[in-house]
N, CA, C and O of each residue as an XYZ file, in Angstrom:
480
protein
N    -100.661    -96.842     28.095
C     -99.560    -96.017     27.672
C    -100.035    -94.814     26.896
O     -99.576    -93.675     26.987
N    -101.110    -95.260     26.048
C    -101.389    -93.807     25.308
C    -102.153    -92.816     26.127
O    -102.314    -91.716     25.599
N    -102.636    -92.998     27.281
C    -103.291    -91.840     28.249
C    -101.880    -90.908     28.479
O    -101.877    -89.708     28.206
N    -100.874    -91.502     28.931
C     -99.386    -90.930     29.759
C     -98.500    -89.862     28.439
O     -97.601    -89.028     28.550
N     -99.383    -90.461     27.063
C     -98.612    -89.431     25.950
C     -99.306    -88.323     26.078
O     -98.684    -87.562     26.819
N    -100.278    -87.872     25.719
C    -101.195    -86.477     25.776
C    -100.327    -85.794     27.149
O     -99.488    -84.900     27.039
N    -100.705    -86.381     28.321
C    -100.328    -85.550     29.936
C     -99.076    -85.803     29.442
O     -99.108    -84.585     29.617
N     -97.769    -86.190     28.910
C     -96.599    -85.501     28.701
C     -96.351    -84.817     27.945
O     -95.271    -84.233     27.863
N     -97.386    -84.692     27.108
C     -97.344    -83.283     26.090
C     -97.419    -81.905     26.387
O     -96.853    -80.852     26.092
N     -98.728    -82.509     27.382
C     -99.453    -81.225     27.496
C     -98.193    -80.300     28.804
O     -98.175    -79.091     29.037
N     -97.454    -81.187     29.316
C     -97.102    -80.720     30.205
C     -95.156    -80.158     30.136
O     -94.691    -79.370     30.959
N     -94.512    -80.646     29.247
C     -93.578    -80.404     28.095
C     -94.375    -79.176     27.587
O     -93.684    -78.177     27.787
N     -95.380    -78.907     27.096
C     -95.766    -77.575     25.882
C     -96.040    -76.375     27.343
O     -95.706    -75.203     27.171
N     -96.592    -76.764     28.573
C     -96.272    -75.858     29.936
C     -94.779    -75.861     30.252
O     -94.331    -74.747     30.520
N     -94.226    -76.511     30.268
C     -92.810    -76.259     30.607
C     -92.298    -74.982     29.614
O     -91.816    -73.939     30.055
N     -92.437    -75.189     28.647
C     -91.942    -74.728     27.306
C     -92.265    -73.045     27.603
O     -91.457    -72.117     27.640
N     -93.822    -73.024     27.808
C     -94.342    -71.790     27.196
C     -93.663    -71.048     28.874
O     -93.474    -69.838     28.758
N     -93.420    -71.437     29.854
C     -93.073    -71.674     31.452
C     -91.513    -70.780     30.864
O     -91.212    -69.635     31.203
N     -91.064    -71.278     30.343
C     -89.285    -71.091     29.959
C     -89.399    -70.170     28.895
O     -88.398    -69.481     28.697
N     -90.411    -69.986     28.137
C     -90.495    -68.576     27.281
C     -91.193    -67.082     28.139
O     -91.092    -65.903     27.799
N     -91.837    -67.632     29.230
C     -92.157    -66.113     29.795
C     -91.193    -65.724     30.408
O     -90.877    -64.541     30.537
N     -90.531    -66.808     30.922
C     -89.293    -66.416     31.740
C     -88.236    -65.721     31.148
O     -87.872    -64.569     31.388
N     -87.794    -66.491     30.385
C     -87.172    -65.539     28.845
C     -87.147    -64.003     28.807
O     -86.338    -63.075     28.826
N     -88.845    -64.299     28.726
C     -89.319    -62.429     28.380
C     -89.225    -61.883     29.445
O     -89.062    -60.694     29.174
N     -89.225    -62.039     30.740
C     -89.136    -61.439     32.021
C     -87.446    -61.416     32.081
O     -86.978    -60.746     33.002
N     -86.773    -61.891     31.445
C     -85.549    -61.151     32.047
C     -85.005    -60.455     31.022
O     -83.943    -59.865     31.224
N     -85.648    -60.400     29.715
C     -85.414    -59.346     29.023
C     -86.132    -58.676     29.323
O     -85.269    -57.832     29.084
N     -87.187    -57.953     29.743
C     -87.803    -57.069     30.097
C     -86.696    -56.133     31.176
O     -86.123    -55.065     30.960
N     -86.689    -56.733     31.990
C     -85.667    -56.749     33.354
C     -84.543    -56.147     32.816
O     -84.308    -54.971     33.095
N     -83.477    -57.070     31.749
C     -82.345    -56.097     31.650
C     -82.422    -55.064     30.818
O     -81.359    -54.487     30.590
N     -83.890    -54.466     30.029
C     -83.926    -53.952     29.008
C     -84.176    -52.312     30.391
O     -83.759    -51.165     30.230
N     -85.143    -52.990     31.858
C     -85.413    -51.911     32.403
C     -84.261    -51.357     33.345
O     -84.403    -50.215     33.784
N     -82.999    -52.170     33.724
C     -81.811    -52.041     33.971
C     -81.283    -51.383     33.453
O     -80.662    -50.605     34.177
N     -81.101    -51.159     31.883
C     -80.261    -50.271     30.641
C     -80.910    -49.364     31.066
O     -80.383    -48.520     31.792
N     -82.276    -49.304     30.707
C     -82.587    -47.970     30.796
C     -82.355    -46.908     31.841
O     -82.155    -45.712     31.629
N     -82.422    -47.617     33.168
C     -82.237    -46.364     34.257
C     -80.408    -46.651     34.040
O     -79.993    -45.618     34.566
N     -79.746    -47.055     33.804
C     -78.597    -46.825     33.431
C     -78.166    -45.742     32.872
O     -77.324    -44.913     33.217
N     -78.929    -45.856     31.848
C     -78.651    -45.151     30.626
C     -79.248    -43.545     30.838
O     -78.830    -42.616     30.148
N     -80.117    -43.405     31.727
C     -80.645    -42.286     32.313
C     -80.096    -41.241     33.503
O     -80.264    -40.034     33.683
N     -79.415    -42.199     34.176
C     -78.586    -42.103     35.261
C     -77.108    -41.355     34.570
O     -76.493    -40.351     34.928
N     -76.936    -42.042     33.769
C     -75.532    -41.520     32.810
C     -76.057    -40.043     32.486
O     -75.525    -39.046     32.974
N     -77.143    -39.999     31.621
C     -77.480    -38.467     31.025
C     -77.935    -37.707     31.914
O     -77.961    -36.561     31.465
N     -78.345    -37.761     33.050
C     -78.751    -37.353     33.831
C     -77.760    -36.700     34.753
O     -77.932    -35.612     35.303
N     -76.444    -37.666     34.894
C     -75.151    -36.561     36.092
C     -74.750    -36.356     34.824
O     -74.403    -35.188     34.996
N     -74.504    -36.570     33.611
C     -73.827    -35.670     32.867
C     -73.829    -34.282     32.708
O     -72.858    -33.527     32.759
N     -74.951    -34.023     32.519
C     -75.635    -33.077     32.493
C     -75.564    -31.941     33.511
O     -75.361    -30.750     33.276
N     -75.758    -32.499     34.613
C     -75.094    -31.945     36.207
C     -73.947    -31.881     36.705
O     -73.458    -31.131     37.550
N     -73.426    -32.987     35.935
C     -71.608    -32.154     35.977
C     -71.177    -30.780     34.829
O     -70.464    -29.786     34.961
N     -71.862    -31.226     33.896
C     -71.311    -30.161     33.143
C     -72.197    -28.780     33.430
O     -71.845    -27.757     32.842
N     -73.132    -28.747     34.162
C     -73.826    -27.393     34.791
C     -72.725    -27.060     35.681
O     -72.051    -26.044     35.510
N     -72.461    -28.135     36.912
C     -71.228    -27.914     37.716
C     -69.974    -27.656     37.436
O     -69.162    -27.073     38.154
N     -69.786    -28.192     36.155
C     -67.958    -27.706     35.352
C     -68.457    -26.046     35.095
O     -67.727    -25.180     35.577
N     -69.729    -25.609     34.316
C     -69.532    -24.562     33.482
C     -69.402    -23.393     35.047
O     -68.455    -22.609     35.109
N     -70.337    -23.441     36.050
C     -70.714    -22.777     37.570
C     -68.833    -22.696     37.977
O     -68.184    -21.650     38.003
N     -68.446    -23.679     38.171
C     -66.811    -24.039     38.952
C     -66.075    -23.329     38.192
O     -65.203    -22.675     38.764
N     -66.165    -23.235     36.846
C     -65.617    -22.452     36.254
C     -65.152    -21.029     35.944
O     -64.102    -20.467     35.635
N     -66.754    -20.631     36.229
C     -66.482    -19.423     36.417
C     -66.391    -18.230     37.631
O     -66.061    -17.069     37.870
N     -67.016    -19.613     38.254
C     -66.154    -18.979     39.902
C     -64.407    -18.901     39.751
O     -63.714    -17.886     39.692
N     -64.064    -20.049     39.719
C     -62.434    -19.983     39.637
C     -62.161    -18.640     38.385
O     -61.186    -17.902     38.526
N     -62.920    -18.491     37.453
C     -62.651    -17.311     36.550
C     -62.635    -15.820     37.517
O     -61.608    -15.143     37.480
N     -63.624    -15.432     38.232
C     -64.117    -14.819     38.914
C     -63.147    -14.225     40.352
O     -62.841    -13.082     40.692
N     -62.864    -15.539     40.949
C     -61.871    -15.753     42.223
C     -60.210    -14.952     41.550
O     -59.352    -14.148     41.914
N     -60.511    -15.736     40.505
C     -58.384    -15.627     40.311
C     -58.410    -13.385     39.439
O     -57.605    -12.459     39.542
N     -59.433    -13.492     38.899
C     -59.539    -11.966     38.726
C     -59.723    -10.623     39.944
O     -59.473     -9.417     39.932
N     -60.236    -11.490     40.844
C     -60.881    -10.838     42.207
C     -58.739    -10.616     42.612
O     -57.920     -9.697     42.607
N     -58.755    -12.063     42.885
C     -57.240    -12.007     43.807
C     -56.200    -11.321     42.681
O     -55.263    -10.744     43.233
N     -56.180    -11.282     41.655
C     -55.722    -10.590     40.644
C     -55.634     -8.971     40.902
O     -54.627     -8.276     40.765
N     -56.753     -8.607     41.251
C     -56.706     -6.740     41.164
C     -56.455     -6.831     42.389
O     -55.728     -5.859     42.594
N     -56.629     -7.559     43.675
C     -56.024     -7.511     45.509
C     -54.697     -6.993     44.692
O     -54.510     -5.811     44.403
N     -53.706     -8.195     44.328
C     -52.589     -8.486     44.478
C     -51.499     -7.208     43.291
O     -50.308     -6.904     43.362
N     -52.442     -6.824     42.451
C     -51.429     -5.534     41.573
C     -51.805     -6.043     40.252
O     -52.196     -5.226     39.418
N     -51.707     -7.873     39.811
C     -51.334     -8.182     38.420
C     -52.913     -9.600     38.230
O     -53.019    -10.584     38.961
N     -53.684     -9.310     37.316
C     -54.119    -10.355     37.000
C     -53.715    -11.827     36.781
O     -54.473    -12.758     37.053
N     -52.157    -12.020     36.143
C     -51.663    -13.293     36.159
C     -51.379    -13.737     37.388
O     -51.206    -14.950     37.506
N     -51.246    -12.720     38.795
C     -51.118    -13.255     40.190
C     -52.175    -13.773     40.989
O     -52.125    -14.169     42.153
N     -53.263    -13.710     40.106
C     -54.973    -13.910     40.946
C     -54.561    -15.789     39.862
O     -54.248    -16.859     40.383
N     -54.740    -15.496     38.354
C     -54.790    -17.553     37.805
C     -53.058    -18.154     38.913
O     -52.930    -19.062     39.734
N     -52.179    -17.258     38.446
C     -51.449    -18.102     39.646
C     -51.456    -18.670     40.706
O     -50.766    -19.650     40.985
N     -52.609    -17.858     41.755
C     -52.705    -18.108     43.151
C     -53.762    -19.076     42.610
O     -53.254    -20.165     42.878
N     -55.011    -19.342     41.966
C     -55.413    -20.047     41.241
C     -55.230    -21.669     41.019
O     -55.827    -22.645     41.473
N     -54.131    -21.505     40.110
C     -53.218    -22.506     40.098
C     -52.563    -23.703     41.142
O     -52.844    -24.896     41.250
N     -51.851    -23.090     41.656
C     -51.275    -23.090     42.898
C     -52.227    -24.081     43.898
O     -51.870    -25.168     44.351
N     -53.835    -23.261     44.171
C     -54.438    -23.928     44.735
C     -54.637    -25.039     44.553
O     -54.472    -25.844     45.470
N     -55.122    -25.496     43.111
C     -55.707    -26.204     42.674
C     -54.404    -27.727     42.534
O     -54.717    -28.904     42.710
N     -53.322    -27.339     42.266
C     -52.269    -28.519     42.582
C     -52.070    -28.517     43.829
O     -51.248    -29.412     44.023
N     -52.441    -27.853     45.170
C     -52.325    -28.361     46.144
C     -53.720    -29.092     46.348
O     -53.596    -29.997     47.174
N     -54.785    -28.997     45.936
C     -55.782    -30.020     46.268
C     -55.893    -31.017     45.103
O     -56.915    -31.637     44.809
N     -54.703    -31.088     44.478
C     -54.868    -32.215     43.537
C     -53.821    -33.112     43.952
O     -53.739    -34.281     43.574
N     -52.905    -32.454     44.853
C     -51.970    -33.595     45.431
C     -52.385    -34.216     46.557
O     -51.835    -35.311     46.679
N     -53.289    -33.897     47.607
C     -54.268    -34.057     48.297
C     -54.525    -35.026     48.148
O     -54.058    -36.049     48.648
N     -55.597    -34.828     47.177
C     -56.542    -35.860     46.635
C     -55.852    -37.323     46.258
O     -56.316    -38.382     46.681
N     -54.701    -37.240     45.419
C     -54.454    -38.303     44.790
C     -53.261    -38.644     45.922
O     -52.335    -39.258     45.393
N     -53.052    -38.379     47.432
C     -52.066    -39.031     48.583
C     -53.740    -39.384     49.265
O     -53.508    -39.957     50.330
N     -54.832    -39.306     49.135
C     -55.551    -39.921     50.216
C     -56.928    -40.305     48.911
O     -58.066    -40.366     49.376
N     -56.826    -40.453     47.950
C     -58.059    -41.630     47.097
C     -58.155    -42.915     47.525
O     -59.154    -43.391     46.987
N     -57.613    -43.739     48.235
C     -57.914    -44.700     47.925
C     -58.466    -44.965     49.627
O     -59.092    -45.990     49.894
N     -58.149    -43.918     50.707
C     -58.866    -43.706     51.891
C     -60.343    -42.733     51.739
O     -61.295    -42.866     52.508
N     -60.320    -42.177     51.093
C     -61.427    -41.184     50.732
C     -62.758    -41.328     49.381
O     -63.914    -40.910     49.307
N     -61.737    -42.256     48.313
C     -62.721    -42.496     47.622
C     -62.699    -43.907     47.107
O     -63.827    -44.324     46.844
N     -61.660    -44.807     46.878
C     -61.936    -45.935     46.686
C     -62.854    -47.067     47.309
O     -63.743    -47.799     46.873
N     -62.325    -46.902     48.342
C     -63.056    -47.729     49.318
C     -64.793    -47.780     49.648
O     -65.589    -48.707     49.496
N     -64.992    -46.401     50.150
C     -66.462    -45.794     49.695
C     -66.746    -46.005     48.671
O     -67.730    -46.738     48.776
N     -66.523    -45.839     47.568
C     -67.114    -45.972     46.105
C     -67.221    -47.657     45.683
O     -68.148    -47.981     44.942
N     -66.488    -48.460     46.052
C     -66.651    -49.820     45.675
C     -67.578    -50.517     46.943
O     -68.269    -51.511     46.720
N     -67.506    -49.823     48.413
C     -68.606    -50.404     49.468
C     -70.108    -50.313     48.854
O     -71.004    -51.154     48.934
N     -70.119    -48.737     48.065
C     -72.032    -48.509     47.346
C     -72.146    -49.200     46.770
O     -73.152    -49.908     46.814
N     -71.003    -49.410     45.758
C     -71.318    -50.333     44.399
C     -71.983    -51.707     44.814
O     -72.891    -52.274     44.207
N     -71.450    -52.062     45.786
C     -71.166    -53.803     46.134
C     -72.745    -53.854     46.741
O     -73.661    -54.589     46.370
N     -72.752    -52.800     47.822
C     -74.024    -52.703     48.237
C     -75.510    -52.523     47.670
O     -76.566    -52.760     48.257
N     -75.279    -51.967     46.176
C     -76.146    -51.451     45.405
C     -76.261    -52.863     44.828
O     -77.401    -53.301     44.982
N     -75.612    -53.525     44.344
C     -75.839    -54.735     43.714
C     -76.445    -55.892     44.616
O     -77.209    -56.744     44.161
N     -76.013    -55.837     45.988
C     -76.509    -57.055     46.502
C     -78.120    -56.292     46.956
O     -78.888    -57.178     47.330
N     -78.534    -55.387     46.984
C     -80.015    -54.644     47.005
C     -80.754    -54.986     46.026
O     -81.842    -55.502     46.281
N     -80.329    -54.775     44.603
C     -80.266    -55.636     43.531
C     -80.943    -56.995     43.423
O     -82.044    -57.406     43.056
N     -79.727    -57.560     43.937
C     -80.130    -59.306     43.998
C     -81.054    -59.402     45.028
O     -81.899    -60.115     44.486
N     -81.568    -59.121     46.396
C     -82.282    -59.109     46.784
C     -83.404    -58.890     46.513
O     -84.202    -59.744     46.898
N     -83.903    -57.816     45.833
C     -85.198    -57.327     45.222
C     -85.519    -58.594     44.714
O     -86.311    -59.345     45.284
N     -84.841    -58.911     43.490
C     -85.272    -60.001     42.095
C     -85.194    -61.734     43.125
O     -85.972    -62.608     42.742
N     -84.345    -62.028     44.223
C     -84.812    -63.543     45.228
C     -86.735    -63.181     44.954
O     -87.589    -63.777     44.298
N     -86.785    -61.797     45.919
C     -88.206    -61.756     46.917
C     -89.460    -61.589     45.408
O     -90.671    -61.519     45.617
């Protein structure tokens, strides 16, 4: 009996140290998850708001242009306007054909790519 104590020690203190790397490997893992997260976030932020400040001043640009066509500057942000609630009614009669669907197929897909990587 006392040979079978040591080899269950020794092999309990492998289990152990077995279940602490593992530990550290999936904190490692979700720590390297956050990060491209977290990079990914600052990263289109950044590129949207290059793209808000650019969109901006085109539409600044456009509604002054159609402004001096038309006689009156407030008739260039009007026509402006105008546009912009017709592609906002657009948008929100066909989101959930145009962007819901697509946007939750990547997601789903991105995750099971995901789980695949971390099986293999």
């Amino acid at each position: 009996m006392e040979q079978e104590q040591p080899g269950v020690e020794t092999l309990f203190r492998k289990i152990v140290s077995y279940l602490e790397i593992k530990l550290e490997l999936l904190k490692l893992k979700t720590i390297e998850k956050i990060a491209e997260v977290v990079s990914l976030i600052i990263s289109s932020a950044i590129i949207l708001l290059i793209l808000f400040l650019f969109i901006s001043m085109l539409n600044i640009t456009l509604a002054l242009w159609i402004g001096s066509l038309l006689g009156k500057t407030l008739y260039g942000f009007l026509v402006m306007t105008c546009f912009y609630l017709l592609v906002g009614i657009i948008f929100y009669k066909s989101r959930k054909k145009l962007f819901d669907k697509p946007v939750k197929d990547l997601i789903i897909k991105q995750i099971l790519s995901d789980l695949d990587e971390d099986e293999n």
